[in-house]
C-alpha positions in Angstrom: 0.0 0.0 0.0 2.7 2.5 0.9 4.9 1.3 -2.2 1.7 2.4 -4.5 0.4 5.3 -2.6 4.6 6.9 -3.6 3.8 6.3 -7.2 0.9 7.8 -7.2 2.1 11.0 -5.0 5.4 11.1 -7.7 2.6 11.0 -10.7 0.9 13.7 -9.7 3.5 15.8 -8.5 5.0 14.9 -12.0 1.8 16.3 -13.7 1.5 19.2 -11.6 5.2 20.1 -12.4 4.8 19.2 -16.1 1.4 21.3 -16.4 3.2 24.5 -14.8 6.2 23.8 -17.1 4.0 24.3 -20.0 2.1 27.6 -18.2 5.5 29.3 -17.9 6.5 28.0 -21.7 3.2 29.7 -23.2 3.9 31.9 -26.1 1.7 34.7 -24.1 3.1 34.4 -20.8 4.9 37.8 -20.2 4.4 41.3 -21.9 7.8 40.3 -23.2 6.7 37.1 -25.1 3.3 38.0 -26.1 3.9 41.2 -28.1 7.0 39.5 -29.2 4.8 36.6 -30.5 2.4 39.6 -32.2 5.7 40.4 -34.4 6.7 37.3 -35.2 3.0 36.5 -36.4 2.6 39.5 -38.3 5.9 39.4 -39.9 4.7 36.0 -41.4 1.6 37.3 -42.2 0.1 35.2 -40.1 -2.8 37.4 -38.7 -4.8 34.0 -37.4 -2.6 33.6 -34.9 -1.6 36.9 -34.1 -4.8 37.9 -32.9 -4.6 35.3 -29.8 -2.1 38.0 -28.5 -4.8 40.9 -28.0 -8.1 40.8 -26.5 -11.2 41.5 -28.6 -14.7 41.7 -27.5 -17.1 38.6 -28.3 -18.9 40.1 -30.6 -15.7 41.1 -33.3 -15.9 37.9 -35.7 -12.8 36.2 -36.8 -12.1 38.5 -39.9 -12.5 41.9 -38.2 -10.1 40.1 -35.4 -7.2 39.5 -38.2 -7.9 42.5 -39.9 -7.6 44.7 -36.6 -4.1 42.6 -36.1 -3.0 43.5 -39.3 -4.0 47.2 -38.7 -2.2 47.3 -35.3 0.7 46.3 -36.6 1.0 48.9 -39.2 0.1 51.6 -36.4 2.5 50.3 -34.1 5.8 50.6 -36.8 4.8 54.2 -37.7 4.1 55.6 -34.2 5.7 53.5 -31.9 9.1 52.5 -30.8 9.6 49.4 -28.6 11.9 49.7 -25.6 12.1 45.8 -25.3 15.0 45.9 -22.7 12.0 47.4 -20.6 9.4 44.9 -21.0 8.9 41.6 -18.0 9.8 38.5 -19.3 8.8 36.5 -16.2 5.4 36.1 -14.8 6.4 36.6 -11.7 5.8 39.9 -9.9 3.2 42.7 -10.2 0.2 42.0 -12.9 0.1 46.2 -13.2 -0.4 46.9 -17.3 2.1 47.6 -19.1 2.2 50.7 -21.0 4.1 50.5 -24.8 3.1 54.2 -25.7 0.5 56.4 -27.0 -0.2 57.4 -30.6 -1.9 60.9 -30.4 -5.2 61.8 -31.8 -6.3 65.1 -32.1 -5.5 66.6 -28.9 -5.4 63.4 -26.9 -3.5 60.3 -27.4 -4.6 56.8 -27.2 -2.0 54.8 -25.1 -1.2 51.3 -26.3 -1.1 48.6 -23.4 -0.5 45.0 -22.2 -3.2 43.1 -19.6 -3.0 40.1 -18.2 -5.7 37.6 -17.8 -6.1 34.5 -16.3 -7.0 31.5 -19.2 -8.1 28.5 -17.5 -5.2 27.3 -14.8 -2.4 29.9 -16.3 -2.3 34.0 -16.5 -1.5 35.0 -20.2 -0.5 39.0 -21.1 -2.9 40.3 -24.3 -2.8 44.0 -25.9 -5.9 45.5 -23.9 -9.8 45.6 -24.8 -9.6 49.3 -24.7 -6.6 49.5 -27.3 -8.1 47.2 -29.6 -11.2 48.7 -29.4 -9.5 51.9 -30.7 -7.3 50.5 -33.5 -10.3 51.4 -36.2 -10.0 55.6 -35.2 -6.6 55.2 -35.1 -6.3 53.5 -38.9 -8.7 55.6 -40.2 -6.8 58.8 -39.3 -3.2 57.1 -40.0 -4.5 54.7 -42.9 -1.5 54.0 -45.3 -1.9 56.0 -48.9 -4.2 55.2 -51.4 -1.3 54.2 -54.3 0.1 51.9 -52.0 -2.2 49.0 -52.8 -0.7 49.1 -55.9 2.6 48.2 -55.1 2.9 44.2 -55.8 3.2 42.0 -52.7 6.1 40.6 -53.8 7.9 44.0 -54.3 6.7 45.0 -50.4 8.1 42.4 -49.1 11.4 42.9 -50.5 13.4 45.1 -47.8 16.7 46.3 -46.2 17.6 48.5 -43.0 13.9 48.7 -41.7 12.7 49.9 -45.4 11.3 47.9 -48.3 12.4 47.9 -51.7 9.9 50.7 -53.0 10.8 53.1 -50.1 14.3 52.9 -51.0 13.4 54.1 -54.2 11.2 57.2 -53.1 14.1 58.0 -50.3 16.5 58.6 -53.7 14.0 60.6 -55.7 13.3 62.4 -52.2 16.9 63.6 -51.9 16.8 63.7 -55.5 13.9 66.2 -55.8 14.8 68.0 -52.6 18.1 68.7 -54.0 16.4 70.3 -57.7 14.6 72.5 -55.2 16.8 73.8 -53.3 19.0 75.0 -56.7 16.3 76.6 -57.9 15.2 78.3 -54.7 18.6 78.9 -54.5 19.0 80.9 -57.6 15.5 82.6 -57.4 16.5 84.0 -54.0 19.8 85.1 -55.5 18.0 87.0 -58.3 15.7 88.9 -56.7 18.2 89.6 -53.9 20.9 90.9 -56.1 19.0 94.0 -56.7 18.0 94.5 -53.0 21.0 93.9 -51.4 23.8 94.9 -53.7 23.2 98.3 -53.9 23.1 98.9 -49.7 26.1 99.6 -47.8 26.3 96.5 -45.9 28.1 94.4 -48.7 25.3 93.0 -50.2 27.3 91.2 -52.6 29.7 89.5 -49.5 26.2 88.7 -48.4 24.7 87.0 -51.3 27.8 85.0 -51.5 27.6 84.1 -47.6 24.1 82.7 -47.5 24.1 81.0 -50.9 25.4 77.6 -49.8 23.6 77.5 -46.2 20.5 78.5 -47.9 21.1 75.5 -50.3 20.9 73.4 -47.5 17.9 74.8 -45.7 15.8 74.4 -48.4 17.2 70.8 -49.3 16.2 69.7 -45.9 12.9 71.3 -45.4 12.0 70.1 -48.5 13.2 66.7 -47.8 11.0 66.6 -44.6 8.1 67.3 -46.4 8.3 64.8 -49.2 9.7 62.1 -46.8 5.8 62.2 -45.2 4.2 60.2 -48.3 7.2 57.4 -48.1 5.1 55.9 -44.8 8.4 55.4 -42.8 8.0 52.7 -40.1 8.9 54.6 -36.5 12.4 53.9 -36.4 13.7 54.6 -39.7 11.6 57.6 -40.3 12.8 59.2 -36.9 16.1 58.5 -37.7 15.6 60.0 -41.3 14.1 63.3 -39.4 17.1 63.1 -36.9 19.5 63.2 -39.8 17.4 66.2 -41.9 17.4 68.0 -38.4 21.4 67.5 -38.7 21.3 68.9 -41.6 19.2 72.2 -40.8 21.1 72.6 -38.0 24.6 72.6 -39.5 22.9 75.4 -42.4 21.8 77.7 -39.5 25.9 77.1 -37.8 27.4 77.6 -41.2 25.2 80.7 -41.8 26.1 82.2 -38.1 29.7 81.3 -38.4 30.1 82.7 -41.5 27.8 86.2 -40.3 30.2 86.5 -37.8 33.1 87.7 -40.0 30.7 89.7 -42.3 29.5 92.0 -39.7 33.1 92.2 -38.1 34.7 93.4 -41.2 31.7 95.7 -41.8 31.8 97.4 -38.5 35.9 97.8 -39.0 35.1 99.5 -42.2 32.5 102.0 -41.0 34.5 102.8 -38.3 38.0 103.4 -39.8 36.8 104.8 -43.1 36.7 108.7 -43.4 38.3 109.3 -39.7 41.5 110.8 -39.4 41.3 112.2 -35.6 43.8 110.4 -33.3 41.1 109.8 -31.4 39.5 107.4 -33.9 42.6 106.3 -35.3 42.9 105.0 -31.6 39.2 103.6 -31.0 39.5 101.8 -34.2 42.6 100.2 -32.8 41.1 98.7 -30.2 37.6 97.6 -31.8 39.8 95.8 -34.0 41.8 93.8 -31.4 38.7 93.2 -29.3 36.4 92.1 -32.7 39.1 89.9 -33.7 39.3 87.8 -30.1 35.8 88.1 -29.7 35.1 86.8 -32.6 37.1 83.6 -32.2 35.6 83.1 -28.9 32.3 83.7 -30.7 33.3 80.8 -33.1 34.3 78.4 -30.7 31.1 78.7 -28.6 29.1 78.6 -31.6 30.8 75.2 -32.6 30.2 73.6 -29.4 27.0 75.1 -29.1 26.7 73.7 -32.7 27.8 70.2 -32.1 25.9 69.9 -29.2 22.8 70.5 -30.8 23.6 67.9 -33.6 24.8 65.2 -31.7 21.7 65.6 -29.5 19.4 64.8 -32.5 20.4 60.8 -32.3 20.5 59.0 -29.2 23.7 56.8 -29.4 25.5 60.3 -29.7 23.8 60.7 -26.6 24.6 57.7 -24.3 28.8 58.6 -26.1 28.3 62.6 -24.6 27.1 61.5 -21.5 30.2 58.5 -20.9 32.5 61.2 -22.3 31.1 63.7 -19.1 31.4 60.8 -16.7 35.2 60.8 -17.9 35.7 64.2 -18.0 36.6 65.1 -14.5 40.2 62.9 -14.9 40.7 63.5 -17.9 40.5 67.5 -17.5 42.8 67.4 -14.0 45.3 65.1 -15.8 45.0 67.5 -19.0 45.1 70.2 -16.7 48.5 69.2 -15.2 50.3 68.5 -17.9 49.7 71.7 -19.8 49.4 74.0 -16.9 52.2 76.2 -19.0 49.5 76.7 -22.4 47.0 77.0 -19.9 48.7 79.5 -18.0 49.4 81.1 -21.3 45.8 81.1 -22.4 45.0 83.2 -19.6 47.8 85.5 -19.9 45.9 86.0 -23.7 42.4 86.9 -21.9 44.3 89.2 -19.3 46.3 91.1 -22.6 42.8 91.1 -23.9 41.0 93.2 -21.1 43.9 95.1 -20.6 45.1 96.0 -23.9 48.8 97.0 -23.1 49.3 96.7 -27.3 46.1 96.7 -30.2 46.3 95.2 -33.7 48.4 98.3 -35.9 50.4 99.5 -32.8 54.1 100.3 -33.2 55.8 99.0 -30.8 59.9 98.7 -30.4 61.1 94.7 -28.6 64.4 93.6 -28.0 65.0 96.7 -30.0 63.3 95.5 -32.8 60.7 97.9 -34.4 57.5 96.6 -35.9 53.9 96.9 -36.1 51.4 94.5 -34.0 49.7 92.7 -37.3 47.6 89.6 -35.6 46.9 88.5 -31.6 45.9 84.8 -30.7 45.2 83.4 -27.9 48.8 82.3 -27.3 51.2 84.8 -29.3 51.5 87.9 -31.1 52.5 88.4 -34.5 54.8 91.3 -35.4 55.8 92.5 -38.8 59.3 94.6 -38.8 60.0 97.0 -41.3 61.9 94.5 -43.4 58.7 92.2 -43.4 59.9 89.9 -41.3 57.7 88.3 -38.5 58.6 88.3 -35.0 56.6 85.3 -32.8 56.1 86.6 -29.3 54.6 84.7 -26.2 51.7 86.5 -25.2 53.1 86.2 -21.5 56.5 88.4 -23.3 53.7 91.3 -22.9 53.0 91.0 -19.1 56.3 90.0 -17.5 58.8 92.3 -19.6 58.8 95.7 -20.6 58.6 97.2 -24.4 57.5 100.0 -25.7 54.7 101.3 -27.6 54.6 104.1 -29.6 50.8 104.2 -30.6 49.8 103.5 -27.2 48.1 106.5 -26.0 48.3 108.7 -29.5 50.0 107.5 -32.4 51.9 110.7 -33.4 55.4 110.6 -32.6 58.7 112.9 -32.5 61.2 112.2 -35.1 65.0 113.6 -34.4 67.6 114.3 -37.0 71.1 114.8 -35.8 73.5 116.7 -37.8 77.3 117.4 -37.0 78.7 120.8 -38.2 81.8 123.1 -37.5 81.6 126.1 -34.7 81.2 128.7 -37.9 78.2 127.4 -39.0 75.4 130.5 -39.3 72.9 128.4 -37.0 70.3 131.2 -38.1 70.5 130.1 -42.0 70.3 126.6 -40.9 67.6 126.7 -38.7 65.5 128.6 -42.1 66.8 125.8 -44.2 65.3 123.1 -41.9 62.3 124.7 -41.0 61.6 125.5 -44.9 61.4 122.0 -45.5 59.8 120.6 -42.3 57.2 123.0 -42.6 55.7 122.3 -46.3 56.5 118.7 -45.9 52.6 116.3 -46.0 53.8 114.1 -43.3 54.4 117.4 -40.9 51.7 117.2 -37.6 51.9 120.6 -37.2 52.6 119.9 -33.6 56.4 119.9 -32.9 59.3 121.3 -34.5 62.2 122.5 -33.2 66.1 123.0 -34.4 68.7 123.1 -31.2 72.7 122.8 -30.1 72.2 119.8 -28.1 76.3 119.1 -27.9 79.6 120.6 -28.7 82.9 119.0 -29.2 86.6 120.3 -29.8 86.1 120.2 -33.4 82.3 120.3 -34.0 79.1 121.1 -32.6 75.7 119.0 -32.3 72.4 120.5 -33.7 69.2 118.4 -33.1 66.1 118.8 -35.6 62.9 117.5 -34.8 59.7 117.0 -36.5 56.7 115.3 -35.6 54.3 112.4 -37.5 51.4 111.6 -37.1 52.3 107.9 -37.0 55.6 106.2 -36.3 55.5 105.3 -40.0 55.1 108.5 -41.4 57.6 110.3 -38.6 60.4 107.5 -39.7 59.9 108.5 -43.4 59.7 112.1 -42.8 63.1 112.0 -40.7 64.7 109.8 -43.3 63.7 112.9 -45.6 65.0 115.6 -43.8 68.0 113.8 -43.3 68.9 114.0 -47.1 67.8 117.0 -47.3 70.0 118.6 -44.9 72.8 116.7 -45.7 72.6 117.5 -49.4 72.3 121.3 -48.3 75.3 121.2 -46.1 77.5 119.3 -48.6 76.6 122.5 -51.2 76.4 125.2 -48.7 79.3 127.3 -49.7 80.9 124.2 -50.5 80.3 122.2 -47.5 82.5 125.0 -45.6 80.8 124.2 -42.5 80.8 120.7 -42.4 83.5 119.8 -39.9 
């Protein structure tokens, strides 16, 4: 008796085991399985079978059940996108719906969920009464186009990357169409605004030229978005399509900016050095010069990062790569710091030169006795070009730690002095009229400062000092040169150079 009552006790326990094996192996036993049985079915066309996996009311007959499966599945590849990492694969746990998303509707949107019901002895998950019921509103708002029932099922079938055959050929004439458009937008735009723009003081044509090529891109990706609507995209290539047009906008408007940048900066130079002559302005132009330069370069950078921010933000693997490279970026920047804590410190020494403004772009200044005129400033070094054309490289920090002069600092006008050596019977009277004939009619004479003194004597000569100022260091250096063969031709056929010593 005990010997059969164990069999019996093994048997059922055997069946009870074996009966919950198969309850946990059911294709519908987690929202996992069952929606991924719903794409499998539907993907084979199967549409018999995939309407086990949602719940319909009794009264739906079998052909309104298949055709509401086949419906479903179209709505969810165009509206949907299926976090499948985030959906139960166990039937253990809370029997709480699951959620896949919501399709909007007007203004509402009809959410698309998972229920689970018990069937006999086992609980099995379905797509809800409530979003069934509403898959009719949905495809009658959403329904594909008309001239799609005319593309052959054999051809529909045929797909790659998400897309079948047919939308890989409207994608091509898309781009292909888009691109016509935007040439011919292009040019229309350029035609009518060549007579606006050219004749206007803000360099039309510069202008024309700027925005040709970024408008050429607007236009091919608005255009793009629009025609892209009638290829019925499924959900994930068709946002990725939008992602990559919004790339593509996106770069226009930076390459637009970026390139505005420079425009206005060169336009504001030229209003503001063209027809001013007063020290004063020579001087203010100086230094909106040296600040629009920098500031534009800062503007640049900040647009590009702005810029590529924007873009890589449009697709999401770019944004799970920007947020690991964050995570990284508080080593990385102390060990970067570290190792270039001179360009760093260097870089700063370039924003302090910039506030302060100890030398401007066009000053003259004099280092290591070498004269030259301040032609460029980075953010590192400053470029000067000497008087032979050569280019001196300086370290920005050259400006803050050792001393140099500048001539054009304050005003640019500067004192030019001629030496000239004669004997002790030299009329200084006649001289001094000589001199100051020629200073005084000379074009490069300020007007403010000229003189003609005995600065030195000597046992056999004495020194007289001529000065004359410029109004630049340029035009002082070219005037003393000047006077300097003048007065040395004049003394060489002054009573036959009598009084040279």
């Amino acid at each position: 008796m005990k010997f059969f009552s164990f069999w019996v006790l093994l048997f059922l326990s055997h069946s009870f085991l074996f009966s919950e094996a198969l309850e946990t192996e059911g294709p519908l036993r987690s929202p996992y399985h069952s929606l991924d049985f719903f794409y499998q079915q539907t993907k084979l066309r199967n549409y018999s079978k995939a309407k086990e996996a949602m719940e319909f009311p009794s009264s739906v007959s079998e052909e309104e059940q298949e055709s509401d499966a086949e419906k479903l599945k179209y709505l969810l590849d165009r509206f949907l996108w299926i976090d499948w990492d985030s959906l139960p694969k166990s039937t253990e746990g809370t029997n709480v719906p699951v959620r896949l998303g919501a399709i909007p509707l007007g203004e509402r949107s009809v959410p698309i969920t998972l229920h689970s019901q018990v069937k006999g002895e086992e609980r099995v998950w379905k797509i809800s009464k409530a979003s069934v019921n509403a898959i009719e509103i949905l495809y009658q708002e959403y329904h594909p186009p008309t001239w799609k029932r005319w593309i052959p099922e054999s051809i529909s079938e045929l797909g790659f990357l998400g897309l079948q055959s047919w939308q890989w050929i409207g994608l091509a004439a898309v781009f292909l169409i888009a691109s016509l458009f935007s040439l011919v937008f292009e040019a229309v735009f350029y035609f009518f605004g060549k007579n606006l723009l050219m004749r206007s003081s803000f360099g039309g044509k510069e202008f024309l030229l700027l925005i040709r090529k970024p408008a050429r891109l607007f236009w091919f990706a608005v255009i793009a978005m629009v025609l892209k609507q009638g290829l019925d995209l499924a959900y994930s290539p068709g946002q990725f399509l939008q992602s990559l047009l919004n790339g593509v906008l996106i770069f226009s408007f930076l390459w637009f900016f970026y390139k505005s940048l420079d425009l206005f900066s060169s336009f504001i130079e030229r209003k503001l050095s063209g027809g001013h002559s007063e020290d004063g302005d020579i001087i203010f132009s100086q230094e909106f010069k040296t600040s629009s330069i920098v500031l534009r370069r800062t503007l640049k950078i900040i647009l590009i990062l702005i810029g590529m921010s924007v873009l890589f933000m449009q697709f999401d693997a770019a944004k799970k790569i920007g947020m690991s490279l964050l995570a990284s970026a508080g080593l990385a920047g102390l060990a970067l710091g570290l190792a270039a804590q001179k360009t760093l410190g260097t870089i700063f020494a370039g924003i302090q030169l910039i506030l302060t403004q100890p030398v401007r772009i066009g000053d003259s200044v004099v280092i290591e006795k070498e004269y030259g005129l301040v032609e460029e400033i980075r953010f590192t070094y400053i470029v000067i070009r000497t008087w032979d054309l050569r280019r001196l490289i300086i370290p920005i920090s050259y400006f803050l730690e050792k001393p140099f002069e500048n001539w054009s600092k304050i005003d640019p006008e500067t004192i030019g002095v001629v030496l000239l050596y004669v004997s002790y019977q030299t009329p200084l009277e006649r001289l001094k009229e000589e001199a100051s004939g020629f200073v005084l009619k000379h074009p490069l004479f300020s007007k403010t400062s000229f003189g003609v003194q005995v600065t030195e004597t000597s046992p056999d000569h004495i020194t007289v000092q001529i000065t004359a100022s410029g109004k630049t260091p340029s035009e002082t250096f070219q005037l003393k040169v000047e006077l300097r063969e003048y007065m040395v031709a004049f003394l060489r056929t002054w009573e036959e150079g009598k009084y040279l010593p």
